[in-house]
N, C-alpha and C positions, 0 to 999 in steps of 0.2 A: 443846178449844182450837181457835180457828182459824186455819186458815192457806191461803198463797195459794193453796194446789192442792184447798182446801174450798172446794164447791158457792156457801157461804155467805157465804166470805170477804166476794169483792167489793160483794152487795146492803148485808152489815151495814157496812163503810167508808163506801159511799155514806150509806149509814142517817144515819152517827154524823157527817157532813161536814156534812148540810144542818141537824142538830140545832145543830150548831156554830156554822153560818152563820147561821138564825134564833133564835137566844140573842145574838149579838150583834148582831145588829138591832133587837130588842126593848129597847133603851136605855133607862135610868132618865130622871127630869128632869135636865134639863142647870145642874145645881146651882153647879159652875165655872164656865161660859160666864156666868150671870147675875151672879155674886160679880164677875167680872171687869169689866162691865161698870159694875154700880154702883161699882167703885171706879175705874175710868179716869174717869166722870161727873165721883165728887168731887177727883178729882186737875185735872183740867181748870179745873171750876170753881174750884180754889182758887189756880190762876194766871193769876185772870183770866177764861176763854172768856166768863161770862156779857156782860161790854163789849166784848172782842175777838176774839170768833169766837161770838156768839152766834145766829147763822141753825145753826148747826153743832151747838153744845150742844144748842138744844130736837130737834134732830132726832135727837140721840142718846138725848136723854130721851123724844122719841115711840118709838123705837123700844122702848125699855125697858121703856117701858109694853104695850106689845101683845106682847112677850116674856110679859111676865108676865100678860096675859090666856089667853096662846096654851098658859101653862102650867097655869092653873086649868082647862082645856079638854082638857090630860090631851096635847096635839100637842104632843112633844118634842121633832121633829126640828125642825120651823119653830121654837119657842121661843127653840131652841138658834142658830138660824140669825140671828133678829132679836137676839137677845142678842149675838152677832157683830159684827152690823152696827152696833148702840147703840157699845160696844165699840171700834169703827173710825172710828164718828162722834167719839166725845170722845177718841179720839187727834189724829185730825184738829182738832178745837178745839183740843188743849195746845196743837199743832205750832203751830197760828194765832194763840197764846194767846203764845209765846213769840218768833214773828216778827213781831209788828204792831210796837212798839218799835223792831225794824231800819228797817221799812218808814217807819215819821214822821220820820228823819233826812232 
């Protein structure tokens, strides 16, 4: 067994910390981050964005699309990143989607 006053201790902790550290780096596809985005999209679009914040929507929809190029491509992290941003774009639409009607008063 080992312990702190073994030779071996501290190399095999270091050992097992960076094993740790590169398992979680190694991230699967970012399977949530895309699900989310395509449904902020069709929430967006169904209030609207495509008339009232549609500079907004396609760009959440470009984004969504090179999400999912970036994921056939096997680059998870970016994927995950533009899936994000898709994601942030058609929040941004609802929001716009939901305040043009105050704005026409």
């Amino acid at each position: 067994m080992l312990h702190a006053n073994n030779r071996m201790f501290w190399p095999v902790c270091c050992a097992a910390i960076v094993v740790v550290v590169l398992l979680g780096a190694c991230a699967g596809p970012p399977l949530q981050a895309m699900s989310d985005a395509r449904q902020m999209i069709a929430v967006a679009a169904a209030a609207g964005a495509d008339s009232k914040a549609p500079e907004r929507l396609q760009a959440a929809r470009g984004r969504l699309r090179e999400a999912e190029s970036l994921l056939m491509n096997g680059d998870y992290k970016a994927a995950k990143t533009a899936a994000s941003d898709a994601r942030e774009q058609a929040s941004s639409a609802l929001v716009m989607s939901h305040d043009a009607p105050r704005r026409e008063r």
